[in-house]
N, C-alpha and C positions, 0 to 999 in steps of 0.2 A: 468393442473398445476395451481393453486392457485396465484394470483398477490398478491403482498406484494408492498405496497406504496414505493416510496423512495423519498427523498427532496433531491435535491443536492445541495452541502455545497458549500457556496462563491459562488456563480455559475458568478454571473456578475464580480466579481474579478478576479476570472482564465480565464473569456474571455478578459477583459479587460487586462491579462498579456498576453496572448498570441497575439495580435494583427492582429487578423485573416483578412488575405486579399482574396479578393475573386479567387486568381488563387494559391493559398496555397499550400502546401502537411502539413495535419497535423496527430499527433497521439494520441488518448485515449488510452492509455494505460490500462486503468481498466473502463471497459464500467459500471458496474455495471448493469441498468437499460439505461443507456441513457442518462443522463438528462444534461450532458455538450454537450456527443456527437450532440443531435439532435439541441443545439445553435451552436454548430461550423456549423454544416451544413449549416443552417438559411443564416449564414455569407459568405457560399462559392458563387462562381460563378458555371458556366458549367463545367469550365476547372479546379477547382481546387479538390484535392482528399483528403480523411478524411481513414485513419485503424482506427480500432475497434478493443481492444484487452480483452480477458481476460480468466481465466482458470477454471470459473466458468459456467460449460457445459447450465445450466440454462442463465446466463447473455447472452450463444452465441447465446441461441435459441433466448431470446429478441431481440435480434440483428437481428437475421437474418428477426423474425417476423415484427420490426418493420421500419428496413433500407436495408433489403436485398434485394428491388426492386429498390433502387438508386444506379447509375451507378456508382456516385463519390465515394461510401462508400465499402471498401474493410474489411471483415468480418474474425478473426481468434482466432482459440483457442489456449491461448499457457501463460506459465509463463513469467517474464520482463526477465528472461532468454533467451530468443528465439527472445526478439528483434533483434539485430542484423540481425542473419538469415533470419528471415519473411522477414526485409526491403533490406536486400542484394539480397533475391531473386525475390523482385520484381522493383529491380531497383532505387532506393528511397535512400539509404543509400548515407548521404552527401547533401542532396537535402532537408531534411525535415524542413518547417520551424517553426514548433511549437510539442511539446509533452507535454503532460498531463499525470499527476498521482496523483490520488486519493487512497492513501492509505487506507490498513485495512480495515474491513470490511464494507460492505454493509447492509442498512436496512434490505433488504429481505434476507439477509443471515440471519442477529440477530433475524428476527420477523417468520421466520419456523421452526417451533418447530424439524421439522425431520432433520434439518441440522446440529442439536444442539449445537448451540453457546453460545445457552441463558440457562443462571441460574434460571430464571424466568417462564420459561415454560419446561413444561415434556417433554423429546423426548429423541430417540440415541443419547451415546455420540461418534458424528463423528467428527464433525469437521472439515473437509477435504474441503476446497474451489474447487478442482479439485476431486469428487468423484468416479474416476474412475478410480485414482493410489494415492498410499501410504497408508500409516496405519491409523487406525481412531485414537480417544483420546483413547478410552474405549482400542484400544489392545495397545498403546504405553505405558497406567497405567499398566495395566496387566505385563508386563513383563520388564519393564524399573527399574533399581537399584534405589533403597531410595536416593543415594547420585546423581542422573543423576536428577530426580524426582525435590528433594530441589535446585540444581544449578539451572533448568529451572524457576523453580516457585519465587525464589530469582532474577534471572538476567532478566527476561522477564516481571514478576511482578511486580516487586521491592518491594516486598514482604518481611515483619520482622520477619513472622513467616513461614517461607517457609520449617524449620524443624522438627517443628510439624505436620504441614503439612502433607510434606511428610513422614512423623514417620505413619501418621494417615490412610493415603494413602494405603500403603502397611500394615498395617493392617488387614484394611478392607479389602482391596483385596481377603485375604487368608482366608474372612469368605465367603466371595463371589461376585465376579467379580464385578466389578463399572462397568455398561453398561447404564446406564440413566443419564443424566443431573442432576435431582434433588437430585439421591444417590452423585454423588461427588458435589452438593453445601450442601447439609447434613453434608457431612464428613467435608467438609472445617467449616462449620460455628459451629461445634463441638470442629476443633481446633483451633479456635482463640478466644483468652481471653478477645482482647477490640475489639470494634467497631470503625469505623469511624462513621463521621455522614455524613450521607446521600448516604453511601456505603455499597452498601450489601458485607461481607465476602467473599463472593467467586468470588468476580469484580474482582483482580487481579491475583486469579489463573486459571481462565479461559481464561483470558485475555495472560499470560504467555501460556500456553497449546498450544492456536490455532497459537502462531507466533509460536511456537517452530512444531506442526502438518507441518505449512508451509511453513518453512524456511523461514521466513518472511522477516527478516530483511538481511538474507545471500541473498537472490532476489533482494533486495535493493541495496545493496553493490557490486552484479554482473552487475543490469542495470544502476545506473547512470556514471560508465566510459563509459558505450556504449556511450551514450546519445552524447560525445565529437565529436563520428567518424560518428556519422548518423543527426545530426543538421549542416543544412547549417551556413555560418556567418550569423549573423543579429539572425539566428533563437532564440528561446524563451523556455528551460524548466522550467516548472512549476509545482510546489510537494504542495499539499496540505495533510498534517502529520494530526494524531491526537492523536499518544503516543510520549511522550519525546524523547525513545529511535530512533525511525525513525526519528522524526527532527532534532537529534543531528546529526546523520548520514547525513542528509541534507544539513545542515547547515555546517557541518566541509569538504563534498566534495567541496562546493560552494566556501566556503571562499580557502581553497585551490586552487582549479583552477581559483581563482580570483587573488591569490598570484602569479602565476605561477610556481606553484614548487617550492622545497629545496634541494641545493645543498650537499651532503656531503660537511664537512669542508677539505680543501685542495686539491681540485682540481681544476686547472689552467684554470675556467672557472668563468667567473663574473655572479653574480644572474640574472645582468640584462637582458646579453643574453636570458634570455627565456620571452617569451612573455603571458601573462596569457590566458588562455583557454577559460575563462567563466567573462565575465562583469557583477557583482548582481544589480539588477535593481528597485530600493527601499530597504523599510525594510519591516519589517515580515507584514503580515497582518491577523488581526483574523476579526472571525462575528462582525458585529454591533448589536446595541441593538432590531433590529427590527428583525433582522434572526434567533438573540436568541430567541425571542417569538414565532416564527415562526417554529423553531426547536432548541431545545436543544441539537439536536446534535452534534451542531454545535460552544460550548464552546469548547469544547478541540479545531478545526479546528487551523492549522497555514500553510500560504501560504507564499512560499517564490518564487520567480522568479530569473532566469540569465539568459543572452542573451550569446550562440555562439560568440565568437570573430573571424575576419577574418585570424588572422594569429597566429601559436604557435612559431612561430622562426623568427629572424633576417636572411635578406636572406645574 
């Protein structure tokens, strides 16, 4: 299997939010390559324990190649779905004092051509983070309606011509199947009339495709309520986003369970009674100017933290 570099983003900020103590239980949530998990380790002691998660069958092998002979480090493949479970079943659930998420994709996903994410190089269009269940892009083009097509590519994209688009899409299709990368950046850079600058055309409908291939953001929206029942108090989640639409989502759980909930109007229950779930702990944090030289990946990056509160109710 081929190595494909990766730099990881914020890396000293997301240690620095999470507050890693040497007797910990913490979780990575999206191992990628490694490159936060092997600093949290740095940071444990004997007795403290680190999960490795991710549904990327390639990231598990890394994992297992490169942590699977430390005791502390517990190794699993599975979607942010399946947290819960994993930590229930090893005891951990309510106990954990720090989790980690790195969204979106991974260098070595964008920089293999055969995994085909990239507009920029020839390969299958798959797309699939977990390539050993669900549909690739090339069959979900294939047979997906023009109007399913355009909502994806407009709401995932944010995309102005997402009906061209997908007008152009389904087109082609029925002269002959889109199975490469570079026929649907073709197609797309065909239907769009103006340019960005310093954006290639087919940056926001591939970009749309693979979160919709991955339930991206419905993952998103299933793991951070976990996140409330498996963080000790004191504990530390930490989301480092790098499209709008997953920080918004971020950011509007956080500030909510910072809030503590909202009442329907007229029931005989005062707001204050509830106690908020999640204390935010700073404000956002992006790369500085040295990590942007260092990677450019790492401009979109935005790190937000909350701490576990010790109690959600008045006793």
């Amino acid at each position: 299997m081929n190595e494909h570099h990766h730099v990881p983003v914020l890396l000293e900020e997301a240690l620095q939010a999470l507050q890693v103590k040497e007797d910990g239980v913490y979780v990575d949530a999206t191992y990628g390559r490694g490159g936060h998990a092997r600093e949290i380790l740095k940071r444990l002691g004997d007795h403290g324990r680190l999960l490795v998660s991710d549904r990327d069958p390639q990231a598990c092998e890394d994992a297992h190649r490169k942590l699977g002979a430390d005791a502390r480090v517990q190794i699993v493949r599975g979607s942010f779905s399946m947290l819960t479970r994993t930590l229930d079943g090893l005891g951990l659930a309510g106990n954990v004092n720090g989790i980690l998420f790195d969204l979106g994709i991974s260098s070595p996903q964008l920089n293999d051509p055969q995994r085909g994410f990239s507009f920029r190089t020839e390969g299958p269009l798959d797309m699939r983070m977990d390539t050993d269940i669900g549909e690739s892009a090339a069959d979900w083009l294939q047979r997906a309606e023009e109007e399913e097509i355009m909502r994806v590519i407009r709401e995932y994209g944010e995309e102005r011509f997402a009906q061209r688009i997908a007008r152009a899409i389904v087109f082609e299709r029925s002269v002959e199947p889109i199975r490469t990368t570079n026929r649907l950046a073709a197609i797309v850079a065909r239907a769009v009339p103006t340019r960005e600058r310093k954006k290639d055309p087919a940056t926001r409908t591939f970009q749309a495709v693979r979160i919709h291939i991955n339930r991206e953001l419905e993952e998103i929206g299933e793991v951070l309520p976990q996140t409330l029942r498996l963080l000790a108090p004191g504990g530390r989640l930490t989301v480092i986003s790098f499209h709008s639409l997953e920080d918004r989502m971020v950011k509007q759980f956080m500030r909510r369970e910072a809030k503590g909930g909202e009442l329907p109007p007229g029931l005989p229950v005062r707001q204050d009674y509830f106690r908020p779930r999640l204390k935010i702990i700073g404000k956002t944090i992006r790369a500085g100017e040295a990590e942007l030289r260092r990677n450019p990946r790492a401009r979109s990056a935005v790190l937000r933290v909350a701490e576990r509160t010790a109690e959600d109710l008045h006793a």
